[in-house]
C-alpha positions in Angstrom: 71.3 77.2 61.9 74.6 77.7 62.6 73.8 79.0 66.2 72.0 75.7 66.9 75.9 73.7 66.0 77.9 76.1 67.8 75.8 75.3 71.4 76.2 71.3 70.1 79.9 72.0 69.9 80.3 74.4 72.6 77.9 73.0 75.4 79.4 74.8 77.9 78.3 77.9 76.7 74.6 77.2 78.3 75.8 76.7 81.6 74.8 80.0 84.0 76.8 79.9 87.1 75.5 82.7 89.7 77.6 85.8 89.7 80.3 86.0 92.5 80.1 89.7 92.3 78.3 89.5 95.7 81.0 88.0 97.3 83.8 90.1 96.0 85.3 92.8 98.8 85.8 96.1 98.5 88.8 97.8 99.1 87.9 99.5 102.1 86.4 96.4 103.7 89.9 94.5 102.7 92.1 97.3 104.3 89.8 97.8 107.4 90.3 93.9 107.6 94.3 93.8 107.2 94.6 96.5 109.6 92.3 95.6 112.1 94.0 91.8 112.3 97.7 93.4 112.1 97.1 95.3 114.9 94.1 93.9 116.9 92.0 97.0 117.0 88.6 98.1 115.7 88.9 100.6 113.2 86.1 103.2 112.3 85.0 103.5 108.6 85.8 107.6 108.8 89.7 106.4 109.8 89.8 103.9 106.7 88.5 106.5 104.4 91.6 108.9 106.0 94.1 106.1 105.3 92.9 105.0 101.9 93.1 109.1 101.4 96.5 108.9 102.8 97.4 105.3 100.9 96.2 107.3 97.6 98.3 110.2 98.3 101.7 108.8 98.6 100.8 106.5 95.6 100.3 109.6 93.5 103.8 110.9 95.0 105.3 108.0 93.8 104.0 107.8 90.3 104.8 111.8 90.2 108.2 111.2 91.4 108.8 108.6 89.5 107.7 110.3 86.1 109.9 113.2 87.0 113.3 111.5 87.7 112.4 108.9 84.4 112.4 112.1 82.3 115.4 113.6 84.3 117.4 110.6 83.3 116.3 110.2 79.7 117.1 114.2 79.4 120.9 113.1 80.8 121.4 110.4 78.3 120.0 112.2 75.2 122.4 114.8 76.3 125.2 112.5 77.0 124.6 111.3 73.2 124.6 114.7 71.7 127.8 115.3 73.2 129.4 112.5 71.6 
């Protein structure tokens, strides 16, 4: 019984809208198009796989790097502090 209020109070609840999930891009298909208007060349999916490799790498050396010198400069000030 309760169920039948809730949909009287919520009536928006029974509206189905069509999933946009088919219109949703995919990375690849976003990068291919970003670099194909940037440039005004066609671009093979094999060379956007390399890039997004490439893309991934230096993202991974950046969270890396980061991590390290963030640990680097926390060891500095706790040992700033224990000098003082």
């Amino acid at each position: 019984m309760d169920d039948n209020f809730r949909l009287i109070a919520n009536p928006y609840l029974l509206n189905t809208k069509p999933s946009n999930l088919t219109d949703m891009k995919t990375y690849e298909s976003q990068l291919k198009e970003i670099i194909e208007l940037e440039y005004n060349i066609y671009i093979h999916p094999q060379l956007i796989e390399k890039i997004k490799i490439n893309i991934d790498n230096e993202i991974n050396n950046y969270i890396i790097d980061k991590y390290v010198n963030d640990l680097i400069d926390d060891c500095i000030e706790q040992t700033i502090k224990n000098l003082i």
